[in-house]
One Martini backbone bead per residue (centre of mass of N, CA, C, O) as a GRO file, in nm:
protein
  219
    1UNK     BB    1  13.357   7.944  11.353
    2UNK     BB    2  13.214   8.170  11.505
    3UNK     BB    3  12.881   8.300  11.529
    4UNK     BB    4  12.801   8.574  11.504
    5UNK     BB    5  12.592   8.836  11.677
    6UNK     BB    6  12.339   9.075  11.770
    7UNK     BB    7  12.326   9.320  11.926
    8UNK     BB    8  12.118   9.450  12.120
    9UNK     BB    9  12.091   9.733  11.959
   10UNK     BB   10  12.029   9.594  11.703
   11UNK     BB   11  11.796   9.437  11.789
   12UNK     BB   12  11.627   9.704  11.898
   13UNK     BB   13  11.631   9.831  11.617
   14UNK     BB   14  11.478   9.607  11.433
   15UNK     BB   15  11.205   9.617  11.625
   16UNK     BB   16  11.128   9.865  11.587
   17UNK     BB   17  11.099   9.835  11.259
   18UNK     BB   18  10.892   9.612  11.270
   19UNK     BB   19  10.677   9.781  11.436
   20UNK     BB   20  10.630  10.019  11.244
   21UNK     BB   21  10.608   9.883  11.009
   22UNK     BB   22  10.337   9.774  11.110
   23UNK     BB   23  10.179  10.023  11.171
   24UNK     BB   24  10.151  10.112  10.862
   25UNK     BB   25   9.990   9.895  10.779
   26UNK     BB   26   9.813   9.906  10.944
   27UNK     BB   27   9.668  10.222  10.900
   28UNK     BB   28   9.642  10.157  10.579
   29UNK     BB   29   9.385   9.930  10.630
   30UNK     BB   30   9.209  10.129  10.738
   31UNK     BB   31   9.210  10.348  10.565
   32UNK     BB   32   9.082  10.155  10.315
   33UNK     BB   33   8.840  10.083  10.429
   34UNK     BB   34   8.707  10.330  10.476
   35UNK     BB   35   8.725  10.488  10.165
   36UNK     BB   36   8.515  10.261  10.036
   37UNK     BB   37   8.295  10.277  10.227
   38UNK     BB   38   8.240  10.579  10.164
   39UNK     BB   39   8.223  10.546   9.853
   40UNK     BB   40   7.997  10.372   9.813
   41UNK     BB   41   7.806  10.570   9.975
   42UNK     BB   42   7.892  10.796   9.957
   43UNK     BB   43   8.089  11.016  10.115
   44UNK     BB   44   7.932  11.170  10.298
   45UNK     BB   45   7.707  10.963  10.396
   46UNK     BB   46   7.928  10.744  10.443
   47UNK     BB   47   8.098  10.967  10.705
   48UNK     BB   48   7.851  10.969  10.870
   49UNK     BB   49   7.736  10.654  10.886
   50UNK     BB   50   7.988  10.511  10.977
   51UNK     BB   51   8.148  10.274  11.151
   52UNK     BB   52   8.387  10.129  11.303
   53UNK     BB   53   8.266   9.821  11.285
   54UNK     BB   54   8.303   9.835  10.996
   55UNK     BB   55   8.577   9.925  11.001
   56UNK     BB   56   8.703   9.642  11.072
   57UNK     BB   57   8.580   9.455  10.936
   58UNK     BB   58   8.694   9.553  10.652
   59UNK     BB   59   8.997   9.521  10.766
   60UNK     BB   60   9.080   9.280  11.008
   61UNK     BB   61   9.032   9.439  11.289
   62UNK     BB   62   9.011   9.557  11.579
   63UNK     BB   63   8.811   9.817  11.740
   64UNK     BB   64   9.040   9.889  11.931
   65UNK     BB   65   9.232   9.920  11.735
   66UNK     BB   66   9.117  10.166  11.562
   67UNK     BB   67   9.137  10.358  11.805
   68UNK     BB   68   9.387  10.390  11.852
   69UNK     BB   69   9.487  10.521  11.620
   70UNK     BB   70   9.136  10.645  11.546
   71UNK     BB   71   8.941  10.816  11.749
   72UNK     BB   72   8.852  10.985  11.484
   73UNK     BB   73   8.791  11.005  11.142
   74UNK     BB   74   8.948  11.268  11.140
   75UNK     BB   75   9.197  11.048  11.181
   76UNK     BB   76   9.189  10.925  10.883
   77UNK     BB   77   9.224  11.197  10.713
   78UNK     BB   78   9.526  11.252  10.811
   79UNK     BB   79   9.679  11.007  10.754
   80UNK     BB   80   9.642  11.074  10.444
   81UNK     BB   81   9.767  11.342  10.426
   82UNK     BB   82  10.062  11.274  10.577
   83UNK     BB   83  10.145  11.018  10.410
   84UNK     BB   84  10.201  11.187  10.178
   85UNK     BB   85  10.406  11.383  10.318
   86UNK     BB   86  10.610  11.137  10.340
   87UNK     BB   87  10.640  11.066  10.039
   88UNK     BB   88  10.745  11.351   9.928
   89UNK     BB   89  11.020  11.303  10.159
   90UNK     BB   90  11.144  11.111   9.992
   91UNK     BB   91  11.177  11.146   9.720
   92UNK     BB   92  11.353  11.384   9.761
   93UNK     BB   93  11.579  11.242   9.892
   94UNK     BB   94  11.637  11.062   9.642
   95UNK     BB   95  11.643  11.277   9.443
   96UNK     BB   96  11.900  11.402   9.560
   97UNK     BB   97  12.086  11.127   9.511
   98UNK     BB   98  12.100  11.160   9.195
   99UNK     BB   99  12.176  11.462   9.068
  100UNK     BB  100  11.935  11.654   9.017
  101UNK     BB  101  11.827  11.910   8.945
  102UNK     BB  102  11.577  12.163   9.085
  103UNK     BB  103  11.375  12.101   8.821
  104UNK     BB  104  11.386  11.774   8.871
  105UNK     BB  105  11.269  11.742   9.098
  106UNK     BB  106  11.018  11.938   9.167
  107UNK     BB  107  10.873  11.812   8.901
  108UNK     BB  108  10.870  11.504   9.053
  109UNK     BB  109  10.715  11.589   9.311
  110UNK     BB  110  10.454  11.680   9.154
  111UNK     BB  111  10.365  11.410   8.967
  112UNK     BB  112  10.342  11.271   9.220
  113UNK     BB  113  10.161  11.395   9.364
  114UNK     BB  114   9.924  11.438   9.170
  115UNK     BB  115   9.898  11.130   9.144
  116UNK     BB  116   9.810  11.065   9.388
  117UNK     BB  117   9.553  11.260   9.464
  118UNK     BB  118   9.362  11.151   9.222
  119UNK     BB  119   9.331  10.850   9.374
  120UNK     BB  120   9.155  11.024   9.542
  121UNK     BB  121   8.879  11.110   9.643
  122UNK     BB  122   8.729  11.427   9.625
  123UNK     BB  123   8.563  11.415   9.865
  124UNK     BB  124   8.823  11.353  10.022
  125UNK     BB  125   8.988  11.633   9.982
  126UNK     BB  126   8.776  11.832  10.098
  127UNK     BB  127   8.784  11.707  10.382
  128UNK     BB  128   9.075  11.734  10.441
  129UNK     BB  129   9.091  12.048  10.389
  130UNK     BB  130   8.858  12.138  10.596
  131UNK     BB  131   9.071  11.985  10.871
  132UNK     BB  132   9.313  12.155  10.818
  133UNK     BB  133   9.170  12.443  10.842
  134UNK     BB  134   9.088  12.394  11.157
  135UNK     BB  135   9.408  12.312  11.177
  136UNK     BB  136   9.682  12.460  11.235
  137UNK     BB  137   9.897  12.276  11.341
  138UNK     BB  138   9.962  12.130  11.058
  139UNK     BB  139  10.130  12.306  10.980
  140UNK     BB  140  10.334  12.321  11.164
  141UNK     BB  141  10.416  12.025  11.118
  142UNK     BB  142  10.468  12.024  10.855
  143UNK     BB  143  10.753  12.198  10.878
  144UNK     BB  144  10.901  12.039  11.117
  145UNK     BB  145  10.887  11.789  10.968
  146UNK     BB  146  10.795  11.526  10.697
  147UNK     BB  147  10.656  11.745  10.524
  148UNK     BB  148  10.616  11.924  10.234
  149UNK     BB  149  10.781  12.198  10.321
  150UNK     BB  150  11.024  12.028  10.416
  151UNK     BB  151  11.082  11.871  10.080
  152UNK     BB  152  11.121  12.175   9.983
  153UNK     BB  153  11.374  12.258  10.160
  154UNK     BB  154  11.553  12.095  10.104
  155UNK     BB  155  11.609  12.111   9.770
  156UNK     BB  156  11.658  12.447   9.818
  157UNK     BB  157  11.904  12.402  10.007
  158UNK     BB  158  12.074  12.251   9.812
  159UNK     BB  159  12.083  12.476   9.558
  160UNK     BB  160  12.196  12.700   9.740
  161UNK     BB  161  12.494  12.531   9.795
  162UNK     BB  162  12.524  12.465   9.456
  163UNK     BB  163  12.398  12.749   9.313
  164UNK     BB  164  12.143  12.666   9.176
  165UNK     BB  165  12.036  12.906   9.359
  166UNK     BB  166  11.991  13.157   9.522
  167UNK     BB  167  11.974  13.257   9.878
  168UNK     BB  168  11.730  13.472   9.782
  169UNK     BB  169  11.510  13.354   9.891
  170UNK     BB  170  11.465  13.142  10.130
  171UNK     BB  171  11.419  12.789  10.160
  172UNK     BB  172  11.131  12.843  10.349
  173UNK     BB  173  10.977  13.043  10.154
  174UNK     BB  174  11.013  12.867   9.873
  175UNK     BB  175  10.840  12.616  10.028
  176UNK     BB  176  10.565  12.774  10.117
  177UNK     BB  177  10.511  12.818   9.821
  178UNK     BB  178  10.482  12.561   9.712
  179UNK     BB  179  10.309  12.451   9.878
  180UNK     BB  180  10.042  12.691   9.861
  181UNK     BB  181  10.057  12.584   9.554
  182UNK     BB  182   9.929  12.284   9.594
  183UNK     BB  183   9.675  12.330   9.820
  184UNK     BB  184   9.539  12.487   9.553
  185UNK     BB  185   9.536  12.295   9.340
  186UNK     BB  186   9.386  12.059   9.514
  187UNK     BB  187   9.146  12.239   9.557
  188UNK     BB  188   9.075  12.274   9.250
  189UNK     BB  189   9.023  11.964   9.148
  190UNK     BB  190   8.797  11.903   9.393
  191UNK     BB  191   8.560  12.128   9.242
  192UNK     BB  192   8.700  12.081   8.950
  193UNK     BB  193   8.649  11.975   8.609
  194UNK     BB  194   8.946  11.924   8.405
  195UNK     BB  195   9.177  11.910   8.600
  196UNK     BB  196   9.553  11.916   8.559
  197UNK     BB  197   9.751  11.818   8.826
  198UNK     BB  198  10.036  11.759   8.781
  199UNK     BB  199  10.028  11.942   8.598
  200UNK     BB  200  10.005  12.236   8.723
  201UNK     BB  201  10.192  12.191   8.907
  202UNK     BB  202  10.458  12.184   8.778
  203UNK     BB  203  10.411  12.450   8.610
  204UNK     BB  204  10.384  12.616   8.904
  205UNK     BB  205  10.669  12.557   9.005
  206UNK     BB  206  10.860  12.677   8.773
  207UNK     BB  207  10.776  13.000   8.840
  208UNK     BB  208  10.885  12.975   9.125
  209UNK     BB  209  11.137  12.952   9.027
  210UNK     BB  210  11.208  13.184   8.828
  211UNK     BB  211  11.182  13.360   9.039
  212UNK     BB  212  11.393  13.278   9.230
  213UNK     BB  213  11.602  13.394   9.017
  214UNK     BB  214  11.496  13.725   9.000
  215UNK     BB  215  11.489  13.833   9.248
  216UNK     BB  216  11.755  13.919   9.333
  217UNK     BB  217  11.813  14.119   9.075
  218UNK     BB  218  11.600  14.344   9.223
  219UNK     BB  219  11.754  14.378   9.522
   0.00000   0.00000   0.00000
Protein backbone atom coordinates (compact mmCIF):
# COMPACT_ATOMS: atom_id res chain seq x y z
CA UNK A 1 0.00 0.00 0.00
CA UNK A 2 1.49 3.33 -0.95
CA UNK A 3 2.11 5.63 1.80
CA UNK A 4 -0.10 9.19 1.74
CA UNK A 5 2.47 12.55 1.94
CA UNK A 6 0.98 15.31 3.39
CA UNK A 7 0.13 17.99 0.94
CA UNK A 8 1.79 21.20 0.30
CA UNK A 9 -0.32 23.17 2.25
CA UNK A 10 -0.08 20.98 5.00
CA UNK A 11 3.58 20.99 4.60
CA UNK A 12 3.71 24.66 4.68
CA UNK A 13 1.46 25.35 7.32
CA UNK A 14 3.48 22.97 9.45
CA UNK A 15 7.17 24.86 8.57
CA UNK A 16 5.00 28.16 9.74
CA UNK A 17 4.37 26.60 13.20
CA UNK A 18 8.00 25.30 13.16
CA UNK A 19 8.98 28.67 12.37
CA UNK A 20 6.73 30.81 14.96
CA UNK A 21 8.19 28.15 17.32
CA UNK A 22 11.64 28.91 16.82
CA UNK A 23 10.53 32.64 17.06
CA UNK A 24 8.65 32.47 20.43
CA UNK A 25 11.77 30.15 21.65
CA UNK A 26 14.45 32.62 20.41
CA UNK A 27 12.53 36.00 22.01
CA UNK A 28 12.05 33.93 25.48
CA UNK A 29 15.87 33.49 25.70
CA UNK A 30 16.56 36.85 25.19
CA UNK A 31 14.14 38.48 27.05
CA UNK A 32 15.35 35.74 30.05
CA UNK A 33 18.78 36.51 29.66
CA UNK A 34 18.34 40.39 29.26
CA UNK A 35 15.91 40.18 32.68
CA UNK A 36 18.91 37.98 34.71
CA UNK A 37 21.91 40.69 33.20
CA UNK A 38 19.39 43.89 34.63
CA UNK A 39 18.59 42.32 37.97
CA UNK A 40 22.10 40.94 38.88
CA UNK A 41 23.17 44.70 38.44
CA UNK A 42 20.33 46.36 40.55
CA UNK A 43 17.78 46.75 37.79
CA UNK A 44 17.61 50.56 36.96
CA UNK A 45 20.93 50.38 36.32
CA UNK A 46 21.14 47.69 35.06
CA UNK A 47 18.71 48.29 32.59
CA UNK A 48 20.63 51.48 31.86
CA UNK A 49 23.75 50.33 31.42
CA UNK A 50 23.26 47.02 29.67
CA UNK A 51 24.45 46.28 26.13
CA UNK A 52 22.99 44.26 23.35
CA UNK A 53 26.40 42.51 23.11
CA UNK A 54 26.30 41.53 26.65
CA UNK A 55 22.56 40.75 26.26
CA UNK A 56 23.48 38.38 22.94
CA UNK A 57 26.78 36.92 24.81
CA UNK A 58 24.72 35.94 27.89
CA UNK A 59 21.57 34.58 25.35
CA UNK A 60 23.67 32.87 22.71
CA UNK A 61 22.16 34.67 19.69
CA UNK A 62 24.01 37.13 17.72
CA UNK A 63 24.07 40.69 17.87
CA UNK A 64 21.92 40.93 14.93
CA UNK A 65 19.55 38.68 16.11
CA UNK A 66 18.85 40.41 19.03
CA UNK A 67 18.04 43.90 17.26
CA UNK A 68 16.17 42.04 14.73
CA UNK A 69 13.62 41.09 17.27
CA UNK A 70 14.04 44.02 19.53
CA UNK A 71 15.47 47.04 17.97
CA UNK A 72 14.95 48.97 21.69
CA UNK A 73 15.28 47.28 25.12
CA UNK A 74 12.01 49.24 26.00
CA UNK A 75 10.45 46.14 23.28
CA UNK A 76 11.98 43.63 25.48
CA UNK A 77 10.12 44.72 28.31
CA UNK A 78 6.85 44.98 26.06
CA UNK A 79 7.51 41.59 24.74
CA UNK A 80 7.56 40.35 28.69
CA UNK A 81 4.50 41.98 29.07
CA UNK A 82 2.46 40.78 26.03
CA UNK A 83 3.65 37.24 26.31
CA UNK A 84 1.92 37.05 30.08
CA UNK A 85 -1.20 38.82 28.14
CA UNK A 86 -1.08 35.78 25.79
CA UNK A 87 -0.77 33.36 28.48
CA UNK A 88 -3.79 34.73 29.68
CA UNK A 89 -5.74 34.21 26.85
CA UNK A 90 -4.96 31.08 26.03
CA UNK A 91 -5.97 29.98 29.52
CA UNK A 92 -9.18 31.33 29.20
CA UNK A 93 -9.74 29.46 26.42
CA UNK A 94 -8.90 25.92 28.13
CA UNK A 95 -10.78 27.15 31.06
CA UNK A 96 -13.48 27.61 28.57
CA UNK A 97 -13.43 24.10 26.79
CA UNK A 98 -13.55 22.59 30.64
CA UNK A 99 -16.98 23.56 31.78
CA UNK A 100 -16.13 25.84 34.15
CA UNK A 101 -18.77 28.59 35.98
CA UNK A 102 -17.65 31.99 35.01
CA UNK A 103 -16.50 32.45 38.51
CA UNK A 104 -14.44 29.72 38.50
CA UNK A 105 -12.71 30.92 35.33
CA UNK A 106 -12.25 34.19 36.21
CA UNK A 107 -10.70 33.42 40.01
CA UNK A 108 -8.44 30.62 37.86
CA UNK A 109 -7.34 33.26 35.60
CA UNK A 110 -6.70 35.86 38.17
CA UNK A 111 -4.65 32.99 40.34
CA UNK A 112 -2.03 32.60 37.30
CA UNK A 113 -1.86 36.09 36.58
CA UNK A 114 -0.91 37.17 39.72
CA UNK A 115 1.72 33.90 39.89
CA UNK A 116 3.22 34.97 36.57
CA UNK A 117 3.58 38.68 37.64
CA UNK A 118 5.13 38.06 41.10
CA UNK A 119 8.07 35.88 39.28
CA UNK A 120 9.34 38.81 37.73
CA UNK A 121 11.26 41.70 39.49
CA UNK A 122 9.04 44.57 40.91
CA UNK A 123 11.53 47.28 39.42
CA UNK A 124 10.85 45.34 35.87
CA UNK A 125 7.14 45.73 36.09
CA UNK A 126 6.90 49.11 37.27
CA UNK A 127 8.99 50.38 34.17
CA UNK A 128 7.20 48.10 31.87
CA UNK A 129 4.07 49.74 33.05
CA UNK A 130 5.54 53.01 32.83
CA UNK A 131 6.31 51.96 29.04
CA UNK A 132 2.55 51.00 28.66
CA UNK A 133 1.51 53.56 30.29
CA UNK A 134 3.36 55.94 27.17
CA UNK A 135 2.32 54.41 24.73
CA UNK A 136 -1.71 54.19 23.94
CA UNK A 137 -1.69 51.78 21.29
CA UNK A 138 -0.51 49.17 23.73
CA UNK A 139 -4.05 49.09 24.72
CA UNK A 140 -5.68 49.45 21.83
CA UNK A 141 -3.71 46.28 20.65
CA UNK A 142 -4.58 45.06 23.54
CA UNK A 143 -8.33 44.73 22.99
CA UNK A 144 -7.96 44.28 19.68
CA UNK A 145 -5.79 40.86 19.75
CA UNK A 146 -5.38 38.01 22.20
CA UNK A 147 -4.56 40.39 24.82
CA UNK A 148 -6.05 40.67 28.78
CA UNK A 149 -8.81 42.59 27.63
CA UNK A 150 -9.69 40.12 24.90
CA UNK A 151 -9.29 37.07 27.15
CA UNK A 152 -11.39 38.42 29.92
CA UNK A 153 -14.38 39.50 26.73
CA UNK A 154 -14.08 35.83 25.67
CA UNK A 155 -15.05 34.70 29.47
CA UNK A 156 -17.88 36.50 30.00
CA UNK A 157 -19.58 36.74 26.35
CA UNK A 158 -19.37 32.98 27.03
CA UNK A 159 -20.88 33.24 30.19
CA UNK A 160 -23.59 35.88 29.14
CA UNK A 161 -24.72 33.34 25.80
CA UNK A 162 -25.48 30.48 28.68
CA UNK A 163 -27.07 33.06 30.82
CA UNK A 164 -25.07 33.04 33.98
CA UNK A 165 -24.41 36.61 33.71
CA UNK A 166 -27.02 39.29 32.63
CA UNK A 167 -26.30 40.36 28.83
CA UNK A 168 -25.60 43.95 30.54
CA UNK A 169 -23.45 45.77 30.58
CA UNK A 170 -21.94 44.26 27.60
CA UNK A 171 -18.89 41.70 27.86
CA UNK A 172 -16.38 44.25 26.75
CA UNK A 173 -17.40 46.69 29.63
CA UNK A 174 -17.29 44.02 32.27
CA UNK A 175 -13.49 43.00 30.28
CA UNK A 176 -12.04 46.39 30.58
CA UNK A 177 -13.21 46.51 33.91
CA UNK A 178 -11.21 43.29 35.00
CA UNK A 179 -8.56 44.08 32.68
CA UNK A 180 -8.44 48.38 34.76
CA UNK A 181 -8.55 46.36 37.98
CA UNK A 182 -5.65 44.18 37.29
CA UNK A 183 -3.39 46.38 35.76
CA UNK A 184 -4.12 48.74 39.38
CA UNK A 185 -3.24 45.79 41.23
CA UNK A 186 0.30 44.49 39.28
CA UNK A 187 0.73 49.05 40.01
CA UNK A 188 -0.11 48.37 43.60
CA UNK A 189 1.96 45.25 44.26
CA UNK A 190 5.13 46.36 42.42
CA UNK A 191 5.52 49.44 44.92
CA UNK A 192 4.48 48.02 48.15
CA UNK A 193 5.59 45.18 49.93
CA UNK A 194 3.56 42.78 51.66
CA UNK A 195 0.45 42.92 48.98
CA UNK A 196 -0.52 39.32 48.31
CA UNK A 197 -0.89 39.43 44.51
CA UNK A 198 -2.68 36.73 43.13
CA UNK A 199 -5.68 37.15 46.06
CA UNK A 200 -6.05 40.50 45.54
CA UNK A 201 -6.65 39.83 42.01
CA UNK A 202 -8.72 36.82 42.71
CA UNK A 203 -10.91 39.12 45.68
CA UNK A 204 -11.40 42.01 43.19
CA UNK A 205 -12.32 40.15 40.32
CA UNK A 206 -14.97 38.38 42.29
CA UNK A 207 -16.58 42.03 43.13
CA UNK A 208 -16.48 42.85 39.70
CA UNK A 209 -18.46 39.31 38.94
CA UNK A 210 -21.12 40.23 41.52
CA UNK A 211 -21.69 43.69 40.63
CA UNK A 212 -22.24 42.72 37.23
CA UNK A 213 -24.80 40.38 38.24
CA UNK A 214 -26.90 43.39 40.34
CA UNK A 215 -26.00 45.97 37.66
CA UNK A 216 -29.08 45.02 35.11
CA UNK A 217 -31.34 44.92 38.79
CA UNK A 218 -31.13 48.63 39.25
CA UNK A 219 -31.70 49.46 35.51
Amino acid sequence: MPVSRPTKSAAGTSRAKLAQQRSRTTRKTIVSAALRLWTARGFDEGYESTTVDEIAEHSGISRATVYYYFPKKEDILRELAWTTAEQIHELSLRSLMSGQRVEQVIDEIMQQLGTIVVKSPKAAVRRMLQIRDQAPDSIARDSAAGGMTRAFSVVIAHAQEAGELPREPGSIEIAEMLSSIAMGCIAKWSIIDGVELPNTLRRRAALVLAGARTAEQKT
